[in-house]
N, C-alpha and C positions, 0 to 999 in steps of 0.2 A: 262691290259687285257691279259690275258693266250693264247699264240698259241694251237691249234689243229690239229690233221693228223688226216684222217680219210682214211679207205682202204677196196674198190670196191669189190665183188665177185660175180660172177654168180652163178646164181644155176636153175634148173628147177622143176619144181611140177609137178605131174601130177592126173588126176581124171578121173575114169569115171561119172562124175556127170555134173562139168562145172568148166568152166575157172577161176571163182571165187574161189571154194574147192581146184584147185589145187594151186594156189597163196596161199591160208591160211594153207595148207599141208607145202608149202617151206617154209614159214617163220617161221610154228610149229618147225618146222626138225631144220632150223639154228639157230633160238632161242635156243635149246638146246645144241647147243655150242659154240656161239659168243652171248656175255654180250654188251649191248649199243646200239642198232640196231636202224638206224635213219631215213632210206631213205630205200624204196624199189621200183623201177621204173621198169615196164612192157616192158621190149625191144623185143619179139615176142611172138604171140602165135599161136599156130596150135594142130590139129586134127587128132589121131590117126580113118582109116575108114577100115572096114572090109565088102565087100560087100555092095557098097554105103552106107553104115550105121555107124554113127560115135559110135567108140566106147570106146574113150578117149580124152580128154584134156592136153591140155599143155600147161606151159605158162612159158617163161624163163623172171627169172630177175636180175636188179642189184642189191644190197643188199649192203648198206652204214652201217658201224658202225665207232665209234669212237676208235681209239686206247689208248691200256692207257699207262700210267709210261712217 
């Protein structure tokens, strides 16, 4: 059986749409330049408000991929 490493990054999205759009914005974004992406886990999110009124999303995550070589 082959060892593996794999190595962790945060990143955040953001939308003004919802918390979902910005999650699928960050992983569009690092897809573009980390190959292998395994694991993405939701570790906060919150709300950008502009006179009681939200008017952005955010959602920070971890973002697993595999390393190669």
């Amino acid at each position: 059986m082959e060892n593996s490493v794999y190595k962790v990054v945060e990143v955040i999205g953001m939308s003004e749409k919802s918390w979902e759009d910005a999650a699928k914005s960050a992983i569009a974004t690092v897809d573009n330049s980390i190959r292998d992406i395994r694991v993405a886990e939701v570790i906060e999110m919150d709300m950008r408000l502009e006179d009681n009124r939200i008017v952005g999303y955010r959602i920070k995550l971890k973002v697993s991929f595999k390393l190669e070589g």
